[in-house]
C-alpha positions in Angstrom: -80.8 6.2 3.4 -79.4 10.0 4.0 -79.8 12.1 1.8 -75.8 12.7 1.8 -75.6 9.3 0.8 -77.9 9.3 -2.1 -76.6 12.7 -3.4 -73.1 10.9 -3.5 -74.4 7.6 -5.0 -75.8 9.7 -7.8 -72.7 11.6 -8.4 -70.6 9.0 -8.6 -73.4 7.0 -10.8 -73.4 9.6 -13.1 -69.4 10.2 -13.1 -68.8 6.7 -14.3 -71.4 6.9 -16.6 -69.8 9.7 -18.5 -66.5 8.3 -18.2 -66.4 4.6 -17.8 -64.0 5.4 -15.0 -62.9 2.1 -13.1 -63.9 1.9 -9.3 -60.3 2.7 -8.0 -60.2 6.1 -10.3 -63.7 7.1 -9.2 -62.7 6.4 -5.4 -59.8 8.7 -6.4 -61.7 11.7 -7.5 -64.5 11.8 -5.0 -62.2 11.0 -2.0 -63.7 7.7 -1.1 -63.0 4.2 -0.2 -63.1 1.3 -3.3 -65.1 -0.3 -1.2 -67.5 2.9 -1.0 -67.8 3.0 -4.4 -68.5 -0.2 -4.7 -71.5 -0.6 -2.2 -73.0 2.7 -3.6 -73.0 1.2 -7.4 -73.8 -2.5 -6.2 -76.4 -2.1 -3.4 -77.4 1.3 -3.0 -78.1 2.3 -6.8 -80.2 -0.7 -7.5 -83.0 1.1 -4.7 -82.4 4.3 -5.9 -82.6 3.7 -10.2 -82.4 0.1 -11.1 -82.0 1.5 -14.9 -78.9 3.4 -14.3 -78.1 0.7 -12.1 -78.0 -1.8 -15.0 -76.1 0.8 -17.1 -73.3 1.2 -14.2 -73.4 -3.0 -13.9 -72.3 -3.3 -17.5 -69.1 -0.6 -17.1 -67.8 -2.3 -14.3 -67.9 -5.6 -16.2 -66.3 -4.2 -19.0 -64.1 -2.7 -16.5 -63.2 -6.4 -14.5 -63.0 -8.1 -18.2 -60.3 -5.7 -19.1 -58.2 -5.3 -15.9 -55.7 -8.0 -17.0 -54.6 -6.0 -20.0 -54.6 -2.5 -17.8 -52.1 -4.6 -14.9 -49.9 -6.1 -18.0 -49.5 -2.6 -19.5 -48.8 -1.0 -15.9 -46.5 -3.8 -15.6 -44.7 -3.1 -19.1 -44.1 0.9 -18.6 -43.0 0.2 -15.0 -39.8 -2.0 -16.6 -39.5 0.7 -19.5 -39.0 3.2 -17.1 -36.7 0.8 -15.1 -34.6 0.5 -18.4 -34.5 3.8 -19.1 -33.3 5.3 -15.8 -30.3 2.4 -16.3 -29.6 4.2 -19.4 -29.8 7.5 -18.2 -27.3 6.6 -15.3 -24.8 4.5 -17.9 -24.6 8.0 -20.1 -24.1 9.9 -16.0 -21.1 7.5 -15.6 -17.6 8.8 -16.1 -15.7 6.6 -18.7 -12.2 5.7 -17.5 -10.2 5.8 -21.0 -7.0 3.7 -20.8 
């Protein structure tokens, strides 16, 4: 493995660790694919240290257990603000008064 590699499995090892991140934000931040991420956490840690490796196995299950409540509350704010802008543009309106 190059060394590049192994420095960025680490970092991103180590990022999640601290912050529990999910795989998307942590592709995010380091300017990686998901699918990047997800090779270096799955395969690559494991032959690098199988005990962080086990540590990083558990957040992302965490992670895939909760992803249903983290889509339905996207889902929620995104008709909020929906309902809001409606709002916003009802107030906007001129009033014709008879």
């Amino acid at each position: 493995m190059q060394d590049y590699i192994e420095q960025r499995v680490l970092e991103i090892s180590n990022y999640i660790l601290e912050t529990g991140a999910t795989v998307r934000q942590v592709a995010k931040v380091f300017g990686v694919s998901k699918s990047t991420v997800h090779k270096d956490v799955t395969e690559r840690l494991p032959h690098i240290n199988r005990f962080i490796a086990r540590e990083i196995k558990i957040i992302l299950e965490k992670n895939k257990a909760e992803r249903h409540l983290r889509g339905g509350e996207a889902t929620r704010r995104k008709y909020l603000a929906r309902e809001k802008k409606r709002q916003e543009k009802r107030k906007k309106s001129p009033v014709s008064e008879i």
